[in-house]
C-alpha positions as CSV (number, residue, x, y, z in Angstrom):
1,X,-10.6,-1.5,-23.1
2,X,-7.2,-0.8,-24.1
3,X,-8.2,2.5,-25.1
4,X,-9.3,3.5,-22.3
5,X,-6.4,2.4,-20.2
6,X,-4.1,4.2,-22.6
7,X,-6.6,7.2,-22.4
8,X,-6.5,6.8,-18.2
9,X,-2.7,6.8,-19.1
10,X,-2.3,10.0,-20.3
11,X,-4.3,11.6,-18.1
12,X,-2.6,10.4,-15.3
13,X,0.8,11.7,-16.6
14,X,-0.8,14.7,-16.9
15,X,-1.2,15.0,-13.2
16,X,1.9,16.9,-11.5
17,X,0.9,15.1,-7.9
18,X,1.7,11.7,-9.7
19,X,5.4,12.7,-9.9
20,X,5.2,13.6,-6.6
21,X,4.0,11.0,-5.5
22,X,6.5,8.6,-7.1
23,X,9.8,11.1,-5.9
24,X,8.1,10.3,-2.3
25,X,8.2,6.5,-3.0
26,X,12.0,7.0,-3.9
27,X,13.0,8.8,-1.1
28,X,11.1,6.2,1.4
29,X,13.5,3.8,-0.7
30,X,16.3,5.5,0.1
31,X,15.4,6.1,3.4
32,X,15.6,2.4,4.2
33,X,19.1,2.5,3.5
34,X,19.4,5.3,6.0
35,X,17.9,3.0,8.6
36,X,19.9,-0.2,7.9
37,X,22.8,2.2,8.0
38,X,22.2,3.3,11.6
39,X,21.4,0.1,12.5
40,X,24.2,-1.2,11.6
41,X,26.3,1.2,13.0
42,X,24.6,0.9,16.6
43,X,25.4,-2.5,16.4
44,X,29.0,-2.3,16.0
45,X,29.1,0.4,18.9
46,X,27.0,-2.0,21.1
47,X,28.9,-4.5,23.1
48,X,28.7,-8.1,23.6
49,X,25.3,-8.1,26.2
50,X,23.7,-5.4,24.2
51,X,24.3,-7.1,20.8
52,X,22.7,-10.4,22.6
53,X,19.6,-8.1,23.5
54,X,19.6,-6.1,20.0
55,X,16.1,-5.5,18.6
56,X,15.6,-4.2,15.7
57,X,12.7,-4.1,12.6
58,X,13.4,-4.1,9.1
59,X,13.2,-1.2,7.1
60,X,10.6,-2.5,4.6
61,X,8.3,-4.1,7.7
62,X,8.5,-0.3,8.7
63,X,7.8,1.8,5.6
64,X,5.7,0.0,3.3
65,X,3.0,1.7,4.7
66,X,4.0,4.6,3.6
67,X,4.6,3.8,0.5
68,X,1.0,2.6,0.7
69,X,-0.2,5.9,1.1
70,X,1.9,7.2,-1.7
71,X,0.1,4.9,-3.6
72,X,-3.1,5.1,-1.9
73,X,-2.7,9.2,-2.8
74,X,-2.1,7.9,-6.7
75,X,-5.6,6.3,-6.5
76,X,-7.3,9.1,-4.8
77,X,-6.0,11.7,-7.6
78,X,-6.6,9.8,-10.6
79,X,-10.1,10.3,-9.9
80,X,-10.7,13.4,-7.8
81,X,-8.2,15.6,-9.8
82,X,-10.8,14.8,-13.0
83,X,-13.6,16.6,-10.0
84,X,-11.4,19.2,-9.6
85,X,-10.7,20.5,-13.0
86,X,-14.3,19.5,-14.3
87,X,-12.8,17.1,-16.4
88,X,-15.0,14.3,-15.4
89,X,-18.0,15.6,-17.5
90,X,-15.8,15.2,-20.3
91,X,-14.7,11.9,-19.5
92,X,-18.6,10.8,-18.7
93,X,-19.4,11.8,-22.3
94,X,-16.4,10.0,-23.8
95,X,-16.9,7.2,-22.0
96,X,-20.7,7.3,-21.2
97,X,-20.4,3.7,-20.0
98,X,-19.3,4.6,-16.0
99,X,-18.9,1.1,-15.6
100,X,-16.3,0.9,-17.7
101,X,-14.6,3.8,-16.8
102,X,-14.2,2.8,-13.7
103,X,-12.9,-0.2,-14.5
104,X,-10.0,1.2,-16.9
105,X,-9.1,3.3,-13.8
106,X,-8.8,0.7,-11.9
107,X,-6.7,-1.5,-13.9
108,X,-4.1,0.9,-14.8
109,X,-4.0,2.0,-10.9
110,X,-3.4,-1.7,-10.1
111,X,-0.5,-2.3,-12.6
112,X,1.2,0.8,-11.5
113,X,0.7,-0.1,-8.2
114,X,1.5,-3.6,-7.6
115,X,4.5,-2.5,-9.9
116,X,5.7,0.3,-7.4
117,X,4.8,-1.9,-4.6
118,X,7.1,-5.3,-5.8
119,X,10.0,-2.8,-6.7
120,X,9.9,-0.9,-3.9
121,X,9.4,-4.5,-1.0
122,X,12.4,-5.8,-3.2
123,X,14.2,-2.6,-3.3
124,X,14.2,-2.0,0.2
125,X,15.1,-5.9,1.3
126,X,18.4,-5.6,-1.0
127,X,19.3,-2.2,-0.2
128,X,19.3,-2.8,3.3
129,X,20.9,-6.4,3.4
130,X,23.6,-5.1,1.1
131,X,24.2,-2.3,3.9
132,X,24.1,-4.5,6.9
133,X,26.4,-7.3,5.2
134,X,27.4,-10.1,7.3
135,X,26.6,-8.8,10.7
136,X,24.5,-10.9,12.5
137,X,22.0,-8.6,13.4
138,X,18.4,-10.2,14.6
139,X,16.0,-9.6,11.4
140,X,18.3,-9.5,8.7
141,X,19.4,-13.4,8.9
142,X,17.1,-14.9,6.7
143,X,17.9,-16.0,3.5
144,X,16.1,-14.4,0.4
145,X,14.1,-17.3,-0.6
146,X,12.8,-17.7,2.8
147,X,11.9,-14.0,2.7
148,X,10.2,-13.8,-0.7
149,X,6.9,-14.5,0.2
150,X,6.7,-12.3,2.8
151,X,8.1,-9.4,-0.1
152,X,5.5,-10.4,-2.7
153,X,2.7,-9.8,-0.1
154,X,3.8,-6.4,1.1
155,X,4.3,-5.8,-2.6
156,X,0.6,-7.3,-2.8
157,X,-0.4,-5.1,-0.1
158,X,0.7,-1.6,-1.9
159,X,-1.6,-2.9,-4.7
160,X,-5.1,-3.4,-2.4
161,X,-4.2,0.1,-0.8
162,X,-4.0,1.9,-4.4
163,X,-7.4,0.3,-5.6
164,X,-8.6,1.3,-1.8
165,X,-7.9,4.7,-2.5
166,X,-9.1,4.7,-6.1
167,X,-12.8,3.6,-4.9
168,X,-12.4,6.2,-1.7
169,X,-11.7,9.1,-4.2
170,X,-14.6,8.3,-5.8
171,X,-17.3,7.8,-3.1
172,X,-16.0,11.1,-1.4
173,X,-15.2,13.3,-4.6
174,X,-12.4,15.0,-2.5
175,X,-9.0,14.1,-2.3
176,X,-8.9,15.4,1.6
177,X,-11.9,13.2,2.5
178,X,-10.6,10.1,0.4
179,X,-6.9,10.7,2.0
180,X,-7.9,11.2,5.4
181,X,-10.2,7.6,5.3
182,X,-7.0,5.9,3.9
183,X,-4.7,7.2,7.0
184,X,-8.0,5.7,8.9
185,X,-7.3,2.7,7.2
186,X,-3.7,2.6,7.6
187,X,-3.0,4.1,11.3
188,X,-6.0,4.9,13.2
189,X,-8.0,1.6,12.7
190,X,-5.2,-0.9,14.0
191,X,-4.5,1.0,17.4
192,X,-8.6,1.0,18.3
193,X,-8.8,-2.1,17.5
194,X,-6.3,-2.9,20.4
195,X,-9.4,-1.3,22.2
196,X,-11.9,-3.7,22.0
197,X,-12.5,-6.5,24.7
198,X,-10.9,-10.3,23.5
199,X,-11.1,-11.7,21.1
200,X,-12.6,-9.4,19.4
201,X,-9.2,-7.0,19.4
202,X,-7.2,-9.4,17.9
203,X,-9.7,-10.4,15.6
204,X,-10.0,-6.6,14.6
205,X,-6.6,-6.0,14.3
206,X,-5.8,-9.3,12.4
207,X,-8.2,-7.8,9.9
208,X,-6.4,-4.6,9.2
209,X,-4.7,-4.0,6.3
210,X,-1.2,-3.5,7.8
211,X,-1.4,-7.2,9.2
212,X,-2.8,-9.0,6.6
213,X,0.2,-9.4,4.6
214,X,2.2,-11.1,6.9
215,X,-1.1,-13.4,7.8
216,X,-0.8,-14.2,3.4
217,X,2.8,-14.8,4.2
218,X,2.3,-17.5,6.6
219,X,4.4,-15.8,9.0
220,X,4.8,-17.6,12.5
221,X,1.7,-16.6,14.7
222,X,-0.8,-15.6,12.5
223,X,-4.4,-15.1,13.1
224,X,-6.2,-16.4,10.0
225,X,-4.9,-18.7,7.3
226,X,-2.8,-17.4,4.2
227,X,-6.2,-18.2,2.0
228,X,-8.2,-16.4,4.7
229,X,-5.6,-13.1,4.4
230,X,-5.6,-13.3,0.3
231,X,-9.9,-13.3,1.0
232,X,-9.8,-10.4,3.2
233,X,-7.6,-8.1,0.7
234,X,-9.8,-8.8,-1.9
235,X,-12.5,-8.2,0.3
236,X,-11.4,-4.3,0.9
237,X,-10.7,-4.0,-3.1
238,X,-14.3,-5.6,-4.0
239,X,-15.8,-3.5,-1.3
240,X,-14.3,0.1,-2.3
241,X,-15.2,-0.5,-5.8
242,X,-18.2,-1.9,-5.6
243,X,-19.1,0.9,-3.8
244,X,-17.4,3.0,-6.1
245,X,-19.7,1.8,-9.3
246,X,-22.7,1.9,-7.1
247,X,-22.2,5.8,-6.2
248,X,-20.7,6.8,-9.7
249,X,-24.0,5.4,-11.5
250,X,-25.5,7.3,-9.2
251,X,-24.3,10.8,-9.9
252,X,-25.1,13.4,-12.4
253,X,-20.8,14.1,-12.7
């Protein structure tokens, strides 16, 4: 198995769209700093009412998602580039056992991915803290052990998406197809779900991958219990892959 992740390894380094993919992770990194920056500055320009009425969301609440799809394109690619090139037939016969294959794929994708995810939920928090310093702006008051569980499960959340993406790329064989379900996933998904009739809407939306990390968190309000959230997120991972290994023993290459 280790072989196979190291083999996994190379080819994914091979893959100019996985530098990409991290450069876009640094710059939504830096980008946080940008917002905490011009947050803070609009609340030294805002007087005492308007400070009293400041809202504002943290730059991490508001970008993780993308740095979801970052990853989420990182799972797509390490599979359908291999369709692409041709190079799954040659993977197949290396590794005739698809089960396996699949499985080496996946752990590597999760490592890199809860990795980018952890660093960048962390990342962000500091950066933007650090910028803000010791205005008391709503949202950036808590203190950091108060605010670690919440990071771990974005962090968490980065993770699910990659493996999402990883089981999508190989269902649809096409990096468009398995791109376009993600941003499904991600965007379109939560804002129908505000469609439906109660209680089924909240129920929907509660079940969306962008609110289940808080609901892990045991953030004030949730929906379903932090068990209940950790269930669901494992529910998308076993259900991507598991339809993953049920198409890819299917299929010739």
């Amino acid at each position: 198995m280790t072989d196979l992740v190291s083999a996994e390894w190379v080819k994914l380094r091979s893959v100019q769209s996985t530098f990409y993919a991290v450069f876009a992770v640094v710059m939504f990194v830096a980008m946080s700093g940008l917002i905490a920056w011009q947050t803070a500055g609009r609340w030294d320009a805002a007087d005492a009412t308007q400070q009293g009425e400041f809202h504002s969301m943290t730059p991490e609440s508001g970008l993780l998602m993308f740095v979801q799809l970052c990853v989420a394109a990182l799972g797509v690619l390490a599979v359908t580039s291999e369709y692409a090139t041709g190079m799954i037939r040659t993977t197949l016969t290396a590794v005739p056992q698809r089960g396996w294959m699949l499985a080496a794929k996946a752990t590597l994708i999760g490592a890199i991915a809860l990795a980018i995810g952890q660093a960048s939920a962390f990342a962000m928090f500091f950066l933007s803290r650090l910028i803000v310093g010791d205005r008391p702006i709503p949202g950036y008051l808590t203190q950091v052990l108060d605010e670690v569980p919440r990071l771990l499960s974005l962090g968490l959340s980065v993770m699910v998406v990659g493996l999402v993406g990883l089981g999508l790329g190989v269902i649809t064989r096409s990096t468009t197809g398995a791109l376009t379900a993600v941003v499904a996933l991600l965007f379109v998904f939560p804002t129908l779900g505000q469609l439906l009739p109660k209680p089924w809407d909240e129920r929907f939306v509660a079940l969306t991958l962008n609110a289940l990390p808080s609901q892990l968190a045991g953030a004030e309000g949730s929906y379903f219990s932090p068990g209940v959230a950790l269930a669901a997120l494992l529910g998308y991972v076993v259900l991507a892959l598991g339809a993953a290994w049920v198409v890819l023993r299917g299929n010739d290459a």
